[in-house]
C-alpha positions in Angstrom: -11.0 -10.4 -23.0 -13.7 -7.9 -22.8 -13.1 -4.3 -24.1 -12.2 -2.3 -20.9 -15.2 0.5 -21.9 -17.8 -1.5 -22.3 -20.8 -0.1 -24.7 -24.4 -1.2 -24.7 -25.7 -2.9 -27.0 -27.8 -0.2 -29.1 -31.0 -1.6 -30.0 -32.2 0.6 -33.2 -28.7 1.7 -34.6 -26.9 -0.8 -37.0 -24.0 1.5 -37.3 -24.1 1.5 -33.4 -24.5 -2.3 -33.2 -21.6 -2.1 -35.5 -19.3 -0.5 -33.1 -20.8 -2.9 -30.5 -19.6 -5.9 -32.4 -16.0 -4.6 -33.3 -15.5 -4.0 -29.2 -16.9 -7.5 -28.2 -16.2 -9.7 -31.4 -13.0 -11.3 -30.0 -14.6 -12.0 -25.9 -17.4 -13.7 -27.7 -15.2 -15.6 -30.2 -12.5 -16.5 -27.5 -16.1 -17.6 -25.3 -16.8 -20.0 -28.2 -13.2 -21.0 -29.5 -12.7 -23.0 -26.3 -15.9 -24.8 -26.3 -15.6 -26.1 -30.2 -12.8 -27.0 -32.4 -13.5 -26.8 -35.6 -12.8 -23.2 -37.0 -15.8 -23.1 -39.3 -18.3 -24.3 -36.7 -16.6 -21.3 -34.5 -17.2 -18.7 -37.4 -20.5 -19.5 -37.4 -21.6 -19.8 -34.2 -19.8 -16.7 -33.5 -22.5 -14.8 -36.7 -25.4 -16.6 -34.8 -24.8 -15.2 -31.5 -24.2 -11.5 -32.6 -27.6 -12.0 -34.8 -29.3 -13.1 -31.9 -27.6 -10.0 -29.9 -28.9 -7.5 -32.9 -32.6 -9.5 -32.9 -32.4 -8.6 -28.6 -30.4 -5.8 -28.2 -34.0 -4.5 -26.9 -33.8 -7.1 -24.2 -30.4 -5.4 -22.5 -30.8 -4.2 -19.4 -27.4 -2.6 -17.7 -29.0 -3.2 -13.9 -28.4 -7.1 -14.7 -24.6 -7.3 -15.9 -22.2 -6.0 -18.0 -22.4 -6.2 -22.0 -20.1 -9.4 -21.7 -21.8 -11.2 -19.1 -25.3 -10.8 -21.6 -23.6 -11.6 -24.6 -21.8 -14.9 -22.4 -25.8 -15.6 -21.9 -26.4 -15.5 -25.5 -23.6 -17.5 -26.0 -24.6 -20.1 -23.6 -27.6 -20.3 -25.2 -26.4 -20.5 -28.7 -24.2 -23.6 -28.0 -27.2 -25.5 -26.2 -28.9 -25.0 -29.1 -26.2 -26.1 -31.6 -25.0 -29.2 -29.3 -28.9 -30.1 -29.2 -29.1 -30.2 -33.1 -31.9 -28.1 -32.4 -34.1 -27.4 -35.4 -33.3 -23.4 -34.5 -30.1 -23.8 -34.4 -29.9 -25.1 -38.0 -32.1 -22.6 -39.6 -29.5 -19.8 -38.0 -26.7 -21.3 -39.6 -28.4 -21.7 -42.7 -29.0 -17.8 -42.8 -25.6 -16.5 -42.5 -23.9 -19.7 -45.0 -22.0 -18.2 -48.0 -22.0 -14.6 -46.4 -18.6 -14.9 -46.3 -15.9 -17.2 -46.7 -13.1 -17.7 -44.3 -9.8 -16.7 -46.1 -6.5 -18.7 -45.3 -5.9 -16.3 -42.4 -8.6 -16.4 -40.8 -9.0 -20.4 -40.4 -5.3 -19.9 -39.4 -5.7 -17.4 -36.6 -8.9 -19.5 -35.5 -7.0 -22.7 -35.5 -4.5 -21.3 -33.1 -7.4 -20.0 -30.8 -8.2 -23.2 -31.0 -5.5 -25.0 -30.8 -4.3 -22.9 -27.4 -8.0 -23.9 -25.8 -7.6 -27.7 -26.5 -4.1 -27.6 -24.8 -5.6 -25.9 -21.7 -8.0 -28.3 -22.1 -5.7 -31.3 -22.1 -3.7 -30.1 -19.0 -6.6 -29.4 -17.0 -7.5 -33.4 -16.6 -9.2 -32.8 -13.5 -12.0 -30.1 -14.9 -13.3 -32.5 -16.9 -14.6 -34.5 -13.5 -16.5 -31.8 -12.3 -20.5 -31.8 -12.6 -21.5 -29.4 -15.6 -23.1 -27.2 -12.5 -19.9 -26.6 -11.2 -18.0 -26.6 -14.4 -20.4 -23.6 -16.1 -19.5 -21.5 -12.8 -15.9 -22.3 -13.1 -15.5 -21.7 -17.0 -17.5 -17.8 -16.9 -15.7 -17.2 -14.2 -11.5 -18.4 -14.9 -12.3 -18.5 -18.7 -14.0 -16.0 -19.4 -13.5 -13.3 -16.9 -16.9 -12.9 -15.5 -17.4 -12.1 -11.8 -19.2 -14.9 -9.4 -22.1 -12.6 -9.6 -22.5 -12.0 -13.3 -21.9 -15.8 -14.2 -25.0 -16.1 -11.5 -26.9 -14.2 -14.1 -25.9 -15.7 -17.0 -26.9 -19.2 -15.4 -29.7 -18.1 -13.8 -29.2 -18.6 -10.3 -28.8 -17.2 -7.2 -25.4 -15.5 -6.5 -24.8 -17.6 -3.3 -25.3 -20.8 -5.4 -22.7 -19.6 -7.7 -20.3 -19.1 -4.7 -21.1 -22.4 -3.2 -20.6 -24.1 -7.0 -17.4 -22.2 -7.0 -16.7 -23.6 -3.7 -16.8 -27.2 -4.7 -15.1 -26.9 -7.7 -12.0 -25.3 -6.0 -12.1 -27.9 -3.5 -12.3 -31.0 -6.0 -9.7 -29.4 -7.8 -7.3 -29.4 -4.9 -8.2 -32.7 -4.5 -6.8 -33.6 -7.1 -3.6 -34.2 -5.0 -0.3 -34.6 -6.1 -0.8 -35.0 -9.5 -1.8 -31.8 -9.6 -0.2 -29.3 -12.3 0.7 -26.0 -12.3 -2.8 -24.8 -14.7 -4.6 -26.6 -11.4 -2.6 -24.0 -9.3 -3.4 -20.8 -11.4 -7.3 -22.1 -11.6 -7.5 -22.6 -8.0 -5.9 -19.0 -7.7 -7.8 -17.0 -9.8 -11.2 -18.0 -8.4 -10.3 -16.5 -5.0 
């Protein structure tokens, strides 16, 4: 979850960024832990998107969100990019390879992140039906904690598409019928 104070990203201090990163490193890892499942590929992607982050801390701009809701954006971005097998993409992950190894404990406590995010994944059958327009609203805003109005900024549209988008996907969950679970019923709940 995001820190409850969150700080801006500073755009000229590294010991600044530093504190940035310690306060944000596990909302941005949980952000990407459910979306991959290997815990390597997390690791990394998780480097590239707080390099990307330092390289536009500039860019941050408080009027338009909270720290979270611009890293989610980065995030967003950084999986396109990776799922593309875009040519950027690659050249990121070659920079940060052999930086640092993962020790035993690490690829432990990332398999359980991982491992917690495929079950959820699993029980939530009727998610995966969804349109990805409905599904991105959904995910920011049960998964990661984002309001309907950030998760409108980090996709780029307007607000009152992101309440319409949240809308459907409510209603195609409960649509679902009876073979609805329990996960359906705390979805459906906490997008009210």
């Amino acid at each position: 979850m995001p820190t409850e104070h969150p700080t801006a990203p500073p755009a000229r201090d590294p010991a600044g960024f530093a504190v940035f990163y310690e306060q944000q490193f596990d909302a941005v890892l949980g952000f990407v832990t459910r979306r991959v499942d290997s815990p390597h590929l997390a690791a990394d992607l998780t480097a590239d998107i707080f390099v990307t982050a330092l390289e536009n801390a500039h860019t941050y701009d408080a009027r338009r969100g909270t720290p979270v809701a611009w890293l989610y954006g980065i995030a967003r971005n950084v999986l396109s990019a990776h799922f593309r097998g875009s040519t950027r993409e690659l050249r990121a992950v070659a920079r940060i390879t052999g930086r640092r190894l993962l020790d035993d404990e690490d690829v432990s406590a990332i398999e359980s992140r991982i491992d917690a995010a495929r079950a959820t994944r699993h029980m939530a059958a009727a998610h995966a039906a969804l349109s990805e327009p409905l599904r991105d609203v959904l995910d920011l805003v049960v998964l990661d904690g984002l309001t309907t109005r950030e998760a409108a900024r980090v996709l780029g549209i307007s607000p009152a598409s992101a309440r319409v988008r949240m809308h459907r996907a409510r209603k195609a969950l409960r649509a679902t019928g009876p073979t609805r679970t329990d996960r359906h019923d705390i979805v459906l709940e906490a997008t009210r």
